[in-house]
C-alpha positions as CSV (number, residue, x, y, z in Angstrom):
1,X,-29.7,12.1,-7.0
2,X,-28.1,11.4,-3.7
3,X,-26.1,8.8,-3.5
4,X,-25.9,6.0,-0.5
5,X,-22.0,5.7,-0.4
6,X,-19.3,8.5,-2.2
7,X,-15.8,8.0,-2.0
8,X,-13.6,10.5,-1.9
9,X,-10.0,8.8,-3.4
10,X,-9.2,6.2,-6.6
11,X,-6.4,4.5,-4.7
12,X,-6.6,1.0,-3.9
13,X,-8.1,1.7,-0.6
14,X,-11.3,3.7,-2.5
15,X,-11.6,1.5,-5.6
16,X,-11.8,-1.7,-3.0
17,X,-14.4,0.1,-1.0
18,X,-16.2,1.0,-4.1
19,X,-16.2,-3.0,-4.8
20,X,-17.4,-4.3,-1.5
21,X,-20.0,-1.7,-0.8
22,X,-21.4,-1.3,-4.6
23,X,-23.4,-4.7,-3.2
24,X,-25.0,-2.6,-0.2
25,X,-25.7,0.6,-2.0
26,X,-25.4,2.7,-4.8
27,X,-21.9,3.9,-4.7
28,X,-20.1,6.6,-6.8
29,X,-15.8,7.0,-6.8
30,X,-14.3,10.4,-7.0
31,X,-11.0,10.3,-8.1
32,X,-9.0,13.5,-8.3
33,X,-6.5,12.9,-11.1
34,X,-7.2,11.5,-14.5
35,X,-6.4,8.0,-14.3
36,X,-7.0,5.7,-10.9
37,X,-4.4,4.8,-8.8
38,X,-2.1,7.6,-10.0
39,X,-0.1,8.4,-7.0
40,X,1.1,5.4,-4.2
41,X,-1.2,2.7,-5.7
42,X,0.4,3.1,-9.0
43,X,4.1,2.9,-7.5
44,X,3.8,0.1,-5.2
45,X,6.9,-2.5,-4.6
46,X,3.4,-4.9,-4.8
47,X,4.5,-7.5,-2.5
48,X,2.5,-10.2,-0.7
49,X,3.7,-11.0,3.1
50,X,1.3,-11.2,5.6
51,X,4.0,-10.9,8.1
52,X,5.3,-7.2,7.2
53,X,3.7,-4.8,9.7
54,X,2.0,-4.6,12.9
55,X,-0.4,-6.8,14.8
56,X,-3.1,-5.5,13.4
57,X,-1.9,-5.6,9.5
58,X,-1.0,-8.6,9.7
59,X,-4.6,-9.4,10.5
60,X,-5.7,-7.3,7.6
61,X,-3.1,-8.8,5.2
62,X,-4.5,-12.6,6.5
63,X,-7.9,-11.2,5.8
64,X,-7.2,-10.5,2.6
65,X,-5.2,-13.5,1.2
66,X,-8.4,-15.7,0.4
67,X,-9.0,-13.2,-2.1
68,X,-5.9,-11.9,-3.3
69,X,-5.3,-16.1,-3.8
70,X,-8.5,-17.0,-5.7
71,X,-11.1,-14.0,-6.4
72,X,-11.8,-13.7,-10.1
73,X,-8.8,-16.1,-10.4
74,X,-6.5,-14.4,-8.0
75,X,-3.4,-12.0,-8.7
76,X,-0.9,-13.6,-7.1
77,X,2.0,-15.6,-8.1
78,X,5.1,-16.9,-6.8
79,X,8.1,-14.7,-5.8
80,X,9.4,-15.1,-2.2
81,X,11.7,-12.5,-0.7
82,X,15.8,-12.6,0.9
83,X,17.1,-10.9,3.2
84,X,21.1,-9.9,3.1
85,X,23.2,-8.6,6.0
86,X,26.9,-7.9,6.9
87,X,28.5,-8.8,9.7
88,X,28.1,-5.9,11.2
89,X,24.2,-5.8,11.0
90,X,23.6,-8.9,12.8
91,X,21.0,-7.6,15.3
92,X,18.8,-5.8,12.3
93,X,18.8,-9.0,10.3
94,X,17.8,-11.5,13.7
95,X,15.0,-9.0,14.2
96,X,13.6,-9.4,10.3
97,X,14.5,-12.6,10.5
98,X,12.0,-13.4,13.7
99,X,9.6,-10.6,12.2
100,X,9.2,-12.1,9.2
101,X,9.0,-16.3,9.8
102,X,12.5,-16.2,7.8
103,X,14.5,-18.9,7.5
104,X,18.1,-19.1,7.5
105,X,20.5,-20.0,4.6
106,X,24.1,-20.3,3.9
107,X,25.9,-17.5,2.0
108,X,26.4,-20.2,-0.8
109,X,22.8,-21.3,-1.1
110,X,21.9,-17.4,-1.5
111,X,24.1,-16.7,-4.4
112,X,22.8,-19.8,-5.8
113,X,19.4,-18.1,-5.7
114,X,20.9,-14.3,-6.5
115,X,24.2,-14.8,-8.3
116,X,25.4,-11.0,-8.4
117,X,25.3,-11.2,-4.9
118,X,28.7,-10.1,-3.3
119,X,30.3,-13.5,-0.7
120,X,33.0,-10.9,0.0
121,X,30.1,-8.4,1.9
122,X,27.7,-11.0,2.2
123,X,27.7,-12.6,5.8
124,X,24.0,-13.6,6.3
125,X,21.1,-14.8,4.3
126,X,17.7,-16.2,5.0
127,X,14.8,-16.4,3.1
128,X,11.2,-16.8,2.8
129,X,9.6,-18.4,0.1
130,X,5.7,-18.0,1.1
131,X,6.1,-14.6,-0.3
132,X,4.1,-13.3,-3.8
133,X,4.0,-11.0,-6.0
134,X,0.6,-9.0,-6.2
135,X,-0.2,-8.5,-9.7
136,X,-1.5,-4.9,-8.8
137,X,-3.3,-3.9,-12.2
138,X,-5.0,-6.5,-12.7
139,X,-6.6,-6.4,-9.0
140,X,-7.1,-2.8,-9.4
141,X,-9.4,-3.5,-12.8
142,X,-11.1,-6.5,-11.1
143,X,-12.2,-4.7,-8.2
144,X,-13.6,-1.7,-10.6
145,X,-15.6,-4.0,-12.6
146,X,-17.5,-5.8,-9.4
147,X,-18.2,-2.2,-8.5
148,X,-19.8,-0.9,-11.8
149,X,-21.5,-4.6,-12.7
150,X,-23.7,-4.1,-9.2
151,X,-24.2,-0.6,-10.5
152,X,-21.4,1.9,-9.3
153,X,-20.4,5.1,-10.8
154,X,-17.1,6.0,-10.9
155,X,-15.3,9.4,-12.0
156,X,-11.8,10.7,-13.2
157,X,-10.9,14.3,-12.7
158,X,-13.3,15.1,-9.7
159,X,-11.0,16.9,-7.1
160,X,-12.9,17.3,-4.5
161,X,-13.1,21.5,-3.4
162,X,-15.6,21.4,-0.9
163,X,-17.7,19.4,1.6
164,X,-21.0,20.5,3.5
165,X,-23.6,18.8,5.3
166,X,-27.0,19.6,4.6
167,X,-30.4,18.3,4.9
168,X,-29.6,15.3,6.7
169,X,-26.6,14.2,3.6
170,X,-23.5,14.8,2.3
171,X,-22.7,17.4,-0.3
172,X,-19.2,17.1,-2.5
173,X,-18.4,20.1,-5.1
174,X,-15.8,19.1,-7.5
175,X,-15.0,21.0,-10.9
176,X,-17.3,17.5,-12.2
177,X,-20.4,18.4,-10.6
178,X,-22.0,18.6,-7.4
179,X,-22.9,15.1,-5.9
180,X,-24.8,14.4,-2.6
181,X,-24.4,10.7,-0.6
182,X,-25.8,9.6,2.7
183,X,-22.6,8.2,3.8
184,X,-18.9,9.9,2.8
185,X,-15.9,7.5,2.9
186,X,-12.7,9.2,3.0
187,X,-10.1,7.3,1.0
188,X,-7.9,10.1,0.1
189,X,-4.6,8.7,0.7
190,X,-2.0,11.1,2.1
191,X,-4.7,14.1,1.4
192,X,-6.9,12.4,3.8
193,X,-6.9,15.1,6.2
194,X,-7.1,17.5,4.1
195,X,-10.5,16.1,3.2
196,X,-11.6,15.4,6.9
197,X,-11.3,18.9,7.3
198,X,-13.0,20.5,4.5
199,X,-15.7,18.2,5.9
200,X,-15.5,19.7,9.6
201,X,-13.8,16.3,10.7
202,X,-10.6,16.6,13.4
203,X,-7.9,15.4,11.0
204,X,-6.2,12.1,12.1
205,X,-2.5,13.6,11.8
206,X,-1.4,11.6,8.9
207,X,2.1,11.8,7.3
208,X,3.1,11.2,4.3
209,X,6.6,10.1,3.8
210,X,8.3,9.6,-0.2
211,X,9.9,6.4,-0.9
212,X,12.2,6.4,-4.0
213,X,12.6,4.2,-6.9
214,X,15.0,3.6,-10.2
215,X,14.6,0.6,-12.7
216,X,18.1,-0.7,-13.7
217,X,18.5,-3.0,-16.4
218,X,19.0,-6.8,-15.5
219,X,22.3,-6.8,-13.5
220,X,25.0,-8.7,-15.8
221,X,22.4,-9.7,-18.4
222,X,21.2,-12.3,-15.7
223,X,17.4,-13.9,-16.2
224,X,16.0,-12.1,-13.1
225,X,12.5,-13.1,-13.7
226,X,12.9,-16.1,-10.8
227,X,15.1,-14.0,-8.5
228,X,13.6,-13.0,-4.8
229,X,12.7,-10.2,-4.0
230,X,16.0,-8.7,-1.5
231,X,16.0,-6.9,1.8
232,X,19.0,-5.1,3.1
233,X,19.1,-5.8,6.8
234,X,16.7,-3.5,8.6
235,X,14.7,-2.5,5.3
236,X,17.6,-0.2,4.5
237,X,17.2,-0.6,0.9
238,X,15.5,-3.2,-1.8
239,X,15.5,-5.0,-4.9
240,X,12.9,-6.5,-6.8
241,X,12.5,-8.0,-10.5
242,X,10.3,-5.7,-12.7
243,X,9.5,-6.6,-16.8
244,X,12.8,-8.3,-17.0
245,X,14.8,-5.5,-15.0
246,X,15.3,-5.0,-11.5
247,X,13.8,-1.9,-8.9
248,X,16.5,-0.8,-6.6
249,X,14.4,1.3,-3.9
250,X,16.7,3.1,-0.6
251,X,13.3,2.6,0.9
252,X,13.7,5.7,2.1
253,X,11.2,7.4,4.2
254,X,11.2,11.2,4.4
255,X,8.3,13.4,6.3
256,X,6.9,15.4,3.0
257,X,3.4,17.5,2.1
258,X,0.2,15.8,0.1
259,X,1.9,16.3,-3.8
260,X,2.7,14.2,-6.6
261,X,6.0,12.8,-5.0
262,X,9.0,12.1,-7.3
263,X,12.4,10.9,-6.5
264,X,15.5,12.9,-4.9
265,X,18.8,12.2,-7.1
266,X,20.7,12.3,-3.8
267,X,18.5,9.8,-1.8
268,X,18.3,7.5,-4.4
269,X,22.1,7.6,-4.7
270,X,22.9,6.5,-1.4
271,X,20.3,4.1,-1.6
272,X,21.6,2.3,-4.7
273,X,25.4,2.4,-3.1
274,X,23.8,0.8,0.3
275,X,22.7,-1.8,-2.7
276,X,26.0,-2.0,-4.7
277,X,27.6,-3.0,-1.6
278,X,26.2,-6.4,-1.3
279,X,26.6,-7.2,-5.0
280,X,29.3,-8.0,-7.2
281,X,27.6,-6.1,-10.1
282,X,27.8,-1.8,-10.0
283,X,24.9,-0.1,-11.3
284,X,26.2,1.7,-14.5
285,X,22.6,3.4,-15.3
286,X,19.2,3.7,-14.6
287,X,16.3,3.2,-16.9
288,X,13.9,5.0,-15.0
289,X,13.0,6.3,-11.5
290,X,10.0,7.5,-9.6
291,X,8.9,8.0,-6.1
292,X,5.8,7.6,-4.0
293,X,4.3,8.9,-0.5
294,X,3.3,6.4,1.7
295,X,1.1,7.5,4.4
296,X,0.6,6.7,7.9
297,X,-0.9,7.7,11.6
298,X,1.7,8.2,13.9
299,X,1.0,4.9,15.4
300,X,2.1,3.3,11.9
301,X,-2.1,1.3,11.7
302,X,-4.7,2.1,9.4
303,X,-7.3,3.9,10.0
304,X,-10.4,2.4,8.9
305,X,-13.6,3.0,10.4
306,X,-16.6,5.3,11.6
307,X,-15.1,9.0,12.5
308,X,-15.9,9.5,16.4
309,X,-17.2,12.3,16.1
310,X,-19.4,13.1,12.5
311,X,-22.3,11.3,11.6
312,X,-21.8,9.3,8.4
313,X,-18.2,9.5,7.8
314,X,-16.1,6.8,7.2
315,X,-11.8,6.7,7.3
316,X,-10.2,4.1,4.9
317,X,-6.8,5.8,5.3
318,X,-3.0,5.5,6.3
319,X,-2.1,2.5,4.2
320,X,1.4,3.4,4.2
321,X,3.3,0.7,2.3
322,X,0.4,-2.1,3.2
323,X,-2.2,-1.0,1.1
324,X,-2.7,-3.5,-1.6
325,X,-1.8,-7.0,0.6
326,X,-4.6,-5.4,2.9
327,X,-7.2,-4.4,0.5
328,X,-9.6,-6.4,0.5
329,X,-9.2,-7.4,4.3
330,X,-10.2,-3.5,4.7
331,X,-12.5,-3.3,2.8
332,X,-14.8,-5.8,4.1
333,X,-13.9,-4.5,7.8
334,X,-15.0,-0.9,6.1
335,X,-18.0,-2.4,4.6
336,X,-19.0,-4.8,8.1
337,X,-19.0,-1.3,10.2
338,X,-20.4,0.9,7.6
339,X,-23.5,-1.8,7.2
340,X,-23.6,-2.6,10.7
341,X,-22.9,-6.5,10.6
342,X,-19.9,-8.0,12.7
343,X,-16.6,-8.1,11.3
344,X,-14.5,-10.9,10.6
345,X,-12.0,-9.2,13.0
346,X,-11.2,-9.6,16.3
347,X,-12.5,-6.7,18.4
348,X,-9.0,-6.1,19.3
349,X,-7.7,-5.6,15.9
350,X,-11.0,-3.9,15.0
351,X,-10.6,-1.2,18.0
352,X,-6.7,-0.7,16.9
353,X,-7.8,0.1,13.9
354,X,-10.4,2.6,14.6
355,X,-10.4,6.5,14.4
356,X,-11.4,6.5,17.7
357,X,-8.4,5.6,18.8
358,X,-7.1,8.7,18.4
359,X,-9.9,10.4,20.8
360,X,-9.2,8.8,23.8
């Protein structure tokens, strides 16, 4: 059988393109490990902020709020998200603060809002309330039931060890099988050049950086559940509520190799004393910590489109830290140029976000 559409990653970025082209074709999802959205997807901060990101995410992350808002009854709820600066970080905070559409608070009103913050270290505060959280499960499973209800196959432990062309179609060996597909979308995340290349595609020069991640318990037995989530000036570290507990990220952003990524005890030190320092509650233990690789091009966009130089191959790749508040924006920019109908886009964003770019 030979498919119209395979899809070479179980990320968000593959299991939304599995959704929105299962209605052109029949699609089938190769996912490498045993479980989707194992690696990034699974780890995500899962925030909603259309104005996080370049020009052209922004235009995927407005692209995508419809859905994120109301599709099978929406996965977002209310969160909003703080930023906290010294007085000595004045410039980094006026920058997120114009970035970001913040608007500015008094010391007092934040700790109000967050009251482990520290008034002592605490010189500046704005905030931002039209921020959400993503509920990212539950978008994950909605998207892979539209795909299999219009008839899409999808497939756990298929690493993919080889690509060929032949006879006019694609042909993808994985320990699962051999499959064939008119059209190969690569989705692989931070192996996505890896994959280009087994298929004879110049690789986009993608890096994937870790971020790292510990789960404290709920600072000073405080309900957390209505806190925002908190910026340090300059994204130089984070906290969010999690299940009744807080994440404390350094949001840390090291070059590192296609693997499953896990945290470095030093990193994630620093980071958590860059937090401590704005709070009036130490960190005594951790319940848990983690780490993910968030992958970019060297200009920071996706890359989502038609590779300029093979037949039939599509990128979906170099999320980096945008992939879910983008997803479905993507996707149906993905599905417009792999169908060959207009997308919703402007032709700006949609050239910025282009493999060709790179070609030039």
């Amino acid at each position: 059988m030979t498919h119209d559409f395979l899809i070479i990653g179980g990320g968000i970025a593959g299991i939304a393109a599995a959704a929105t082209l299962s209605p052109l074709g029949q699609v089938l999802l190769l996912e490498a490990e045993d479980h989707f959205a194992h690696h990034a997807s699974g780890r995500s901060a899962a925030l909603f902020e259309p104005s996080y990101g370049l020009p052209p995410i922004n235009a995927l992350s407005r692209a995508s709020e419809d859905h994120l808002a109301h599709a099978d009854g929406g996965v977002l709820s209310a969160r909003g998200f703080m930023v906290v600066a010294g007085a000595e970080e004045r410039a980094a905070f006026q920058a997120d603060c114009t970035a970001m559409a913040m608007t500015r608070i008094s010391v007092e009103e934040a700790c109000a809002r967050v009251p482990i913050l520290n008034p002592e270290t605490v010189a500046l505060t704005a905030i931002a309330d039209h921020a959400q959280d993503i509920d990212t499960d539950l978008l994950i499973q909605n998207f892979l039931r539209r795909a299999r209800a219009n008839g899409g196959q999808t497939l756990t432990g298929a690493r993919v060890t080889a690509i060929a062309r032949r006879g006019g179609a694609w042909q993808v060996e994985t320990p699962k099988g051999s499959f064939r597909a008119a059209a190969l979308v690569n989705a692989a995340g931070p192996w996505a050049d890896q994959v280009a290349q087994m298929a004879g595609a110049a690789p986009m020069g993608l890096t994937p950086y870790r971020r790292s991640m510990a789960r404290i318990p709920a600072p000073g037995g405080h309900d957390v559940s209505g806190w925002p989530m908190i910026f340090g000036a300059g994204e130089s570290w984070y906290a969010k509520p999690d299940a009744g507990a807080l994440i404390v990220s350094p949001a840390d952003e090291d070059p590192s190799t296609p693997h499953d990524a896990y945290a470095d005890d030093m990193v994630l030190a620093e980071g958590i004393a860059r937090y401590e320092a704005r709070m009036r509650v130490p960190v005594t233990r951790l319940l848990a910590n983690w780490a993910g690789l968030r992958t970019f091009a060297s200009d920071r966009v996706l890359v989502i489109g038609p590779d300029p130089a093979l037949p039939d191959f599509f990128w979906s790749a170099g999320q980096g830290g945008y992939g879910f508040q983008t997803s479905a924006g993507a996707a149906n920019l993905l599905a417009a140029l792999v169908g060959g109908t207009a997308p919703q886009l402007e032709a700006d964003m949609v050239a910025a976000l282009s493999p060709g770019r790179f070609a030039r």
